[in-house]
SELOSE-365440 format. One record per residue (C-alpha): residue number from 1; residue in three letters; x, y, z. Coordinates in nm, 4 decimals. Layout:
BEGIN
<nr=NUM rest=ALA u=X v=Y w=Z>
...
END
This chain:
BEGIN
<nr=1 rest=UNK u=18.5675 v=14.6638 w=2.2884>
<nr=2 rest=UNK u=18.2134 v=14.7829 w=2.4355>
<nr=3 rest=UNK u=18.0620 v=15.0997 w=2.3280>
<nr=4 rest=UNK u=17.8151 v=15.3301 w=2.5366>
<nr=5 rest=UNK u=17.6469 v=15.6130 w=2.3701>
<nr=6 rest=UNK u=17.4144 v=15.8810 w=2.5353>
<nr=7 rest=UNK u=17.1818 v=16.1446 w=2.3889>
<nr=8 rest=UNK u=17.1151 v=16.4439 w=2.6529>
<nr=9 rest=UNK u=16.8193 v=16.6767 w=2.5873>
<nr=10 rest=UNK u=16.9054 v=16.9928 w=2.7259>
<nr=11 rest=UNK u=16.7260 v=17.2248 w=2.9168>
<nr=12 rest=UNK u=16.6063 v=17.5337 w=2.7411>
<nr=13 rest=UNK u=16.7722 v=17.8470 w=2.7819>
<nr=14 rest=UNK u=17.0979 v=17.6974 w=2.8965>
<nr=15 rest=UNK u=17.3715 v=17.9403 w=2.7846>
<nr=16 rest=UNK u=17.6329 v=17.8142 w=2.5614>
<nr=17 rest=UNK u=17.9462 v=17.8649 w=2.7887>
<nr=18 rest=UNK u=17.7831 v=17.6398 w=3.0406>
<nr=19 rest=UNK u=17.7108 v=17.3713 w=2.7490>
<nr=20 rest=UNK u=18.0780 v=17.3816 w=2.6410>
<nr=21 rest=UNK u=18.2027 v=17.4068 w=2.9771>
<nr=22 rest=UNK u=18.0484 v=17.0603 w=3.0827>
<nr=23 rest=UNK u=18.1781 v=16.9100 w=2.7033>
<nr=24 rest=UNK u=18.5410 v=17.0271 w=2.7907>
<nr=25 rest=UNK u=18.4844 v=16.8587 w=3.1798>
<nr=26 rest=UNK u=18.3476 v=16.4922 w=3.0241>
<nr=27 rest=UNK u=18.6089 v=16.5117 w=2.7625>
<nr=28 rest=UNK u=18.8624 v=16.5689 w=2.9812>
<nr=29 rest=UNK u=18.8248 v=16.2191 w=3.1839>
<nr=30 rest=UNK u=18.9630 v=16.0195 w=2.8778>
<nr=31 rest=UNK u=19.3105 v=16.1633 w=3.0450>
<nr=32 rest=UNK u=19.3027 v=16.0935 w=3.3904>
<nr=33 rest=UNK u=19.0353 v=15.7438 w=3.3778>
<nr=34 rest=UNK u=19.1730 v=15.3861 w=3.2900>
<nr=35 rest=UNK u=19.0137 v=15.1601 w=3.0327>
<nr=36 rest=UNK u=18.8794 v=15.4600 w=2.7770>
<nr=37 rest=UNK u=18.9982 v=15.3650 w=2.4530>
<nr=38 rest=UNK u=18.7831 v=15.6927 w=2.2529>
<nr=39 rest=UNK u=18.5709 v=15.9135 w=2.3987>
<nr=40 rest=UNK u=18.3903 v=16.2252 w=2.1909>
<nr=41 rest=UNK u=18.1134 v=16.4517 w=2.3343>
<nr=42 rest=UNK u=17.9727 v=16.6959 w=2.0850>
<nr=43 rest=UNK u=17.6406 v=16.8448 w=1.9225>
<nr=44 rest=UNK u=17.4052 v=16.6255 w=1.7379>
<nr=45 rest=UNK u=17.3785 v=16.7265 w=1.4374>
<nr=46 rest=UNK u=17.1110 v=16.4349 w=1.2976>
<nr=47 rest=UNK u=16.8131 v=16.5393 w=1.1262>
<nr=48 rest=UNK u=16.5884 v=16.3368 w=1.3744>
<nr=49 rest=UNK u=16.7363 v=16.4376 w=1.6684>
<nr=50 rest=UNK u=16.4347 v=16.3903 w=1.8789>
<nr=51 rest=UNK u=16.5157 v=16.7393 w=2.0841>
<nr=52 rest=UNK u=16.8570 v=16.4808 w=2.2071>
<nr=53 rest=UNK u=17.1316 v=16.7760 w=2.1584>
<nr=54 rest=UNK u=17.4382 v=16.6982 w=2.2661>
<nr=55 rest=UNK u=17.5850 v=16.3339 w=2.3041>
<nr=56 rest=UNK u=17.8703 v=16.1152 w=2.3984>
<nr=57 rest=UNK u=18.0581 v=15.8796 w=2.1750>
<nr=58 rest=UNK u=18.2302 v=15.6204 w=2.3803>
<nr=59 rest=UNK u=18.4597 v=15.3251 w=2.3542>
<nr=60 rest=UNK u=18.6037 v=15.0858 w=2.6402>
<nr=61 rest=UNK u=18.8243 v=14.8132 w=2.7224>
<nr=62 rest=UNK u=18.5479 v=14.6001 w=2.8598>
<nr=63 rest=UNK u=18.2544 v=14.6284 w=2.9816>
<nr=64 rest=UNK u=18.3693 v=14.6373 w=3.3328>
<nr=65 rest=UNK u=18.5804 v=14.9300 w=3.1999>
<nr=66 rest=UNK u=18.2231 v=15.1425 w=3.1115>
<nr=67 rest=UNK u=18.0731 v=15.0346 w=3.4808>
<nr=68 rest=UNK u=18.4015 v=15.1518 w=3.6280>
<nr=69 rest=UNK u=18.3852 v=15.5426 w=3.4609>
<nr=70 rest=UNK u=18.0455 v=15.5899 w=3.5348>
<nr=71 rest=UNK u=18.0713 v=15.5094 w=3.8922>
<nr=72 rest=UNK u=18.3926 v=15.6738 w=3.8995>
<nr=73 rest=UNK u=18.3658 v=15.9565 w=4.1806>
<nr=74 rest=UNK u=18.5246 v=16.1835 w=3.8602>
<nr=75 rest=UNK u=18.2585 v=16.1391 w=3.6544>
<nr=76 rest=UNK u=18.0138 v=16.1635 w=3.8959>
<nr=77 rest=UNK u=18.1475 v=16.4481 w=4.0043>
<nr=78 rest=UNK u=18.1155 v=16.6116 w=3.6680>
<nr=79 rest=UNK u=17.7455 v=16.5049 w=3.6112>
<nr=80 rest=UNK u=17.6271 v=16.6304 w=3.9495>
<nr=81 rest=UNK u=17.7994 v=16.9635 w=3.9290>
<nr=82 rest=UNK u=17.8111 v=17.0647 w=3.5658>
<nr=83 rest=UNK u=17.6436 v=16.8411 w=3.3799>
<nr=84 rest=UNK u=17.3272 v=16.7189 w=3.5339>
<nr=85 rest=UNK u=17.1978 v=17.0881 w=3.5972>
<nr=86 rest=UNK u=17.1663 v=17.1420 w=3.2438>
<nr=87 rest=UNK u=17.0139 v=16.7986 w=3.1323>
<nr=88 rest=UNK u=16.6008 v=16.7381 w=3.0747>
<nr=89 rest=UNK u=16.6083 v=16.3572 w=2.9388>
<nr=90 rest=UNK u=16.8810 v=16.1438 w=2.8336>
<nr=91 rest=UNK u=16.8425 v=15.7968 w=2.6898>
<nr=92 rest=UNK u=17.1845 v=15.5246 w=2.6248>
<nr=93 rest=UNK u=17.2686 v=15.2699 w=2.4218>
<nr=94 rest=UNK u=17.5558 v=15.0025 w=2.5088>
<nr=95 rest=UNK u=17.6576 v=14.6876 w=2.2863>
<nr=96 rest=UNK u=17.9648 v=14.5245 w=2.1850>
<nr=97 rest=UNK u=17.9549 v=14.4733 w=1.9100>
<nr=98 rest=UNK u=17.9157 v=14.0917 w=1.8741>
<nr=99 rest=UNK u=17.6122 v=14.0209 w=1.7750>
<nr=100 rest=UNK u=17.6010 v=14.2921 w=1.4588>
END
């Protein structure tokens, strides 16, 4: 299994119902991509945040699995039109887990 997290800062002043309107679109790809085994988006809720907001929980097949969704012309899709607009900074993380 690999695992890809990201931490988006968002904008200020973006209104909620845009926020959760992008969640619902990301969330929605674990239904229609192949090789997602979890996939989570929600507020971050950790005391150190760093200003990071929102973020994405991910799990996949492989690692070619995680390449494959985020060149994916779905997920692209989703980033460029509803996403994207309302990000300032996002930072990743990717590992699987073998050398913990």
């Amino acid at each position: 299994m690999f695992h890809c997290t990201i931490l988006f800062a968002l904008k200020p002043g973006i209104a909620l119902d845009r926020v959760r309107t992008a969640r619902e679109s990301l969330q929605s790809l674990i239904e229609t991509m192949p090789g997602i085994d979890h996939l989570t988006v929600t507020h971050n809720v950790a005391s150190d945040r760093g200003g990071y907001n929102l973020a994405l929980f991910s799990a996949f097949e492989s690692r070619t699995a995680c390449d494959i969704f985020f060149r994916h012309p779905e997920y692209q899709r989703v980033w460029r039109e509803e996403l994207g607009p309302l990000v300032e900074r996002s930072v990743s993380a990717q590992g699987d887990g073998e050398d913990c």
